[in-house]
C-alpha positions as YAML, in Angstrom:
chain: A
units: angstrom
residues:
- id: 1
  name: UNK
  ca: [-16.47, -40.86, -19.30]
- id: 2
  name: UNK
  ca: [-19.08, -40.03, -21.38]
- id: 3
  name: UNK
  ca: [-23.14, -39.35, -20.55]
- id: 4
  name: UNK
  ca: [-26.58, -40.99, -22.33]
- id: 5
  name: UNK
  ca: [-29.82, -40.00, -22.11]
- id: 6
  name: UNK
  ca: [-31.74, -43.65, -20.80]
- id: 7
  name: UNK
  ca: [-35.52, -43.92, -20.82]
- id: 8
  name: UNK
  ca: [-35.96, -45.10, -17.44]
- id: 9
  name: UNK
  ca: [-39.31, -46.87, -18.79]
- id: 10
  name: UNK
  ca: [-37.71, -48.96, -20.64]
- id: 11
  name: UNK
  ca: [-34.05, -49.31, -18.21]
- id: 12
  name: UNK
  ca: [-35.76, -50.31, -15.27]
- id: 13
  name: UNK
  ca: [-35.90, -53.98, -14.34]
- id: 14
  name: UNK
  ca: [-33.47, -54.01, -17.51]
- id: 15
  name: UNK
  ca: [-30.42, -53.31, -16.15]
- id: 16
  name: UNK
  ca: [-31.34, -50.40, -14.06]
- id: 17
  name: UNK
  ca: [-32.54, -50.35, -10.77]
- id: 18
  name: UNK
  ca: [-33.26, -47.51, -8.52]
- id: 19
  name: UNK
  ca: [-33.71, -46.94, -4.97]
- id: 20
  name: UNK
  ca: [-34.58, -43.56, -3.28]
- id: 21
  name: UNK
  ca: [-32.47, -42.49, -0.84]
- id: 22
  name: UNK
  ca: [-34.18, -41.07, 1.90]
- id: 23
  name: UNK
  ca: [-32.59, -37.42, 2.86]
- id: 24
  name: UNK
  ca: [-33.47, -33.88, 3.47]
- id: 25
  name: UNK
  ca: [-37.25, -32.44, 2.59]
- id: 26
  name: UNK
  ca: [-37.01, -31.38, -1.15]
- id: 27
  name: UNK
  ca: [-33.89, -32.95, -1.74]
- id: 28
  name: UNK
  ca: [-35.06, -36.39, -3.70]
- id: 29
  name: UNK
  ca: [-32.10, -38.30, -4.27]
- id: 30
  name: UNK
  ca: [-31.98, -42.06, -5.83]
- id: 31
  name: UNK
  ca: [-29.21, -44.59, -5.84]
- id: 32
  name: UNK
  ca: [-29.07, -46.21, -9.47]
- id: 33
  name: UNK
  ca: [-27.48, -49.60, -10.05]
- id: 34
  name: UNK
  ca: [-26.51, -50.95, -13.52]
- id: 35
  name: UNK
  ca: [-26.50, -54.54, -14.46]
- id: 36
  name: UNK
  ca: [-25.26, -55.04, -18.24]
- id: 37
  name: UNK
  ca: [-27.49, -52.03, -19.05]
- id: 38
  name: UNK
  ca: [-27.57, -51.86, -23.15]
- id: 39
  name: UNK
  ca: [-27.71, -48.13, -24.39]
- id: 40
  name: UNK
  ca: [-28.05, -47.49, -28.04]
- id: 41
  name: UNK
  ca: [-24.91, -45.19, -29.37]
- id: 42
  name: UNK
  ca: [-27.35, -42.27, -30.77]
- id: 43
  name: UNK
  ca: [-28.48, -41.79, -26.80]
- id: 44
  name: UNK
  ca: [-24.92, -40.48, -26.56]
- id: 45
  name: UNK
  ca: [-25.60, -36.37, -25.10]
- id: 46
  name: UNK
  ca: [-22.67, -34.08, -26.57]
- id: 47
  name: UNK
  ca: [-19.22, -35.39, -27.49]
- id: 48
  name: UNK
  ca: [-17.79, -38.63, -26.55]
- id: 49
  name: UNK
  ca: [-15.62, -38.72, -23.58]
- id: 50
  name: UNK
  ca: [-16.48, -34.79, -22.48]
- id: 51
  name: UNK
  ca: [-19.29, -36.53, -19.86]
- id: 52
  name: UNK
  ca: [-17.51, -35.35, -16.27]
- id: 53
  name: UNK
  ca: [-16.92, -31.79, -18.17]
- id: 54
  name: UNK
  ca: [-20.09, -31.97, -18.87]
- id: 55
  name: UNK
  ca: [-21.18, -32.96, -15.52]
- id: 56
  name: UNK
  ca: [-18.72, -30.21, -14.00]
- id: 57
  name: UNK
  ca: [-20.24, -27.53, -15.74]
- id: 58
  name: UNK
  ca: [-23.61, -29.17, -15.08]
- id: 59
  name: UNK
  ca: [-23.10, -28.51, -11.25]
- id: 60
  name: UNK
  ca: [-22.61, -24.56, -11.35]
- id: 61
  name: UNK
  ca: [-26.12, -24.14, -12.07]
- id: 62
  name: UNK
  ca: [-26.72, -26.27, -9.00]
- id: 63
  name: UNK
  ca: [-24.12, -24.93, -6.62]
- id: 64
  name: UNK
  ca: [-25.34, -21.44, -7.76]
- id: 65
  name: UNK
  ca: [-28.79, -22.07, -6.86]
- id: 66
  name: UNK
  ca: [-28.10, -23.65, -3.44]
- id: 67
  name: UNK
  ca: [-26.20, -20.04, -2.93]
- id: 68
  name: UNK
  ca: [-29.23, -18.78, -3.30]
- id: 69
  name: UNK
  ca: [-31.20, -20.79, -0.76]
- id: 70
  name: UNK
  ca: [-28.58, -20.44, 1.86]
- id: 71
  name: UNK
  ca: [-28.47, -16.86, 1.45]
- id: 72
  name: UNK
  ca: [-32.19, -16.50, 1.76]
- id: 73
  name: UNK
  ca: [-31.78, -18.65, 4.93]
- id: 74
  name: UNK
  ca: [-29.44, -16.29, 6.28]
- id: 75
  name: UNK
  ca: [-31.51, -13.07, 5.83]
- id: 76
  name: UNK
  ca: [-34.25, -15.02, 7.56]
- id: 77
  name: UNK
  ca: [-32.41, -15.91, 10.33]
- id: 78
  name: UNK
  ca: [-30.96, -11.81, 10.53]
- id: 79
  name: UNK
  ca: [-34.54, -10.73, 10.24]
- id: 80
  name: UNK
  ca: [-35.21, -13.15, 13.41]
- id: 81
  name: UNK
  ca: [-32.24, -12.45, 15.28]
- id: 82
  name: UNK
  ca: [-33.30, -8.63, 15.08]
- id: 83
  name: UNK
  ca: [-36.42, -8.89, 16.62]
- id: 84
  name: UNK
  ca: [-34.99, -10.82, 19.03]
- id: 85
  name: UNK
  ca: [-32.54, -8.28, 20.12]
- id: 86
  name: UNK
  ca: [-35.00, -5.64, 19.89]
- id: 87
  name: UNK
  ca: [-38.00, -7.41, 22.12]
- id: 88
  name: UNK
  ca: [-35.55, -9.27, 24.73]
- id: 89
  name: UNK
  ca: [-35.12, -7.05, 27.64]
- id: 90
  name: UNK
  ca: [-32.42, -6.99, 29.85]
- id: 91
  name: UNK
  ca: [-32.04, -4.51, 33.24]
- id: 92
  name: UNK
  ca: [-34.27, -2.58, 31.76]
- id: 93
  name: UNK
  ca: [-33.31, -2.31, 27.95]
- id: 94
  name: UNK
  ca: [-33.55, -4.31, 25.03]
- id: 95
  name: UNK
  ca: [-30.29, -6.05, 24.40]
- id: 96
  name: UNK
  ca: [-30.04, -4.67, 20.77]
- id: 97
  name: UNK
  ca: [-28.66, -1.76, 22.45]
- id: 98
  name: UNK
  ca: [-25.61, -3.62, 23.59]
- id: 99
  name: UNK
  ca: [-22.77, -3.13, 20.95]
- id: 100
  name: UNK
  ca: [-21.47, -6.90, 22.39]
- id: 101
  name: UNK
  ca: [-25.17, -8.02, 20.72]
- id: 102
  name: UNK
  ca: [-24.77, -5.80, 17.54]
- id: 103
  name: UNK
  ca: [-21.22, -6.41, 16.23]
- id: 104
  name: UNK
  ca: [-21.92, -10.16, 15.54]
- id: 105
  name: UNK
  ca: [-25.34, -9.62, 13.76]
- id: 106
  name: UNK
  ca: [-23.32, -6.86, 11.97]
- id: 107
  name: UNK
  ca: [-21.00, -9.26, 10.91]
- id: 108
  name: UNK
  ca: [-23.10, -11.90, 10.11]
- id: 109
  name: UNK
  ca: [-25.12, -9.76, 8.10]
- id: 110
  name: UNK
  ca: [-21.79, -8.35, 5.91]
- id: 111
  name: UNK
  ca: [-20.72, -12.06, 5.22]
- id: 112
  name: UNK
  ca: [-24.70, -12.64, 3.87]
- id: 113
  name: UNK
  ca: [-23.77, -9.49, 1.61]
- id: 114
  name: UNK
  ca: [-20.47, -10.78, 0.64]
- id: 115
  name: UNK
  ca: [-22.03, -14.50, -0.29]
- id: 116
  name: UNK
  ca: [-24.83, -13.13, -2.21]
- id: 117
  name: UNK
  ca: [-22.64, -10.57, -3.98]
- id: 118
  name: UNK
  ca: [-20.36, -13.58, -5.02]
- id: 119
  name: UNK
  ca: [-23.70, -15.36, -5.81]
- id: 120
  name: UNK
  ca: [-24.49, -12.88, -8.38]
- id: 121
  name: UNK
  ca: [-20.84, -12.87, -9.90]
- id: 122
  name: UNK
  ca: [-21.36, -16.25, -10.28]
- id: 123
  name: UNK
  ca: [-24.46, -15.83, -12.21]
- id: 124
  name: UNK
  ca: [-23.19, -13.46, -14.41]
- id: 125
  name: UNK
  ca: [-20.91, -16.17, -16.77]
- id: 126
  name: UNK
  ca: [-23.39, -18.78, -16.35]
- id: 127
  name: UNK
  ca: [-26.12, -16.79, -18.07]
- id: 128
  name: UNK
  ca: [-24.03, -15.88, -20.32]
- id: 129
  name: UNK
  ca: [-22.60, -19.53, -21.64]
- id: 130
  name: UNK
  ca: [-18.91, -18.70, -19.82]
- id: 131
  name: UNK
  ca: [-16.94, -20.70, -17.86]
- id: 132
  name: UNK
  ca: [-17.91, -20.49, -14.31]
- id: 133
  name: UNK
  ca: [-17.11, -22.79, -11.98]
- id: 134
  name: UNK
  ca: [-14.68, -21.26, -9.78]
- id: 135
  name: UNK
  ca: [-17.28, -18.73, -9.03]
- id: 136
  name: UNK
  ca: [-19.98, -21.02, -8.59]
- id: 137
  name: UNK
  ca: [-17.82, -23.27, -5.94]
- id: 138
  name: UNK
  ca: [-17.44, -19.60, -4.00]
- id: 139
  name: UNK
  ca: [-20.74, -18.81, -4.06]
...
């Protein structure tokens, strides 16, 4: 497998067609269909048959970065269930107090720690040009 760069200006109608795919808000996603699509050779990106390394390594950056998001996500949702506990009042006492209500936000919030810790790790070789895909499928 190898990868080329395609001016979709001049692919489309062709050989290429694309079609979004209708998903998740800032997720834009397109199906692509190729008829007899002619590519010139010097559109060729890196070495011949290295494309699905390529695209491999390609998708730590993006696993990485969806770490990120979910991990934001999950402080929000710690910040929420907090208040919660604190303002919901139960025979007299918010039920924040409870130890039952605290040891599963605990938890929740050590795993958030762990992921974004193991977020960072994963990071660390990227920036740095290393290999890091086990880390980034972790994260």
């Amino acid at each position: 497998m190898s990868i080329f760069v395609v001016d979709l200006r001049e692919a489309i109608g062709h050989g290429l067609t694309v079609q979004p795919i209708v998903n998740m808000v800032n997720h834009e996603t397109n199906e692509l269909f190729f008829d007899n699509l002619e590519i010139p050779a010097e559109n060729l990106i890196g070495e011949e048959g290295k494309g699905f390394k390529y695209i491999l390594d390609g998708l730590n950056a993006e696993r990485t970065l969806i770490a990120a998001e979910c991990i934001g996500d999950g402080y929000w949702f710690i910040e929420r269930v907090v208040g919660y506990a604190k303002e919901r009042v139960v025979f007299g006492r918010p039920i924040g107090q409870n130890q039952g209500v605290q040891f599963p936000i605990a938890k929740a919030y050590i795993n958030i720690e762990a992921a974004n810790l193991m977020r960072f790790r994963a990071c660390a070789p990227f920036d740095a040009h290393e290999p890091c895909g086990a880390e980034a499928n972790v994260a």
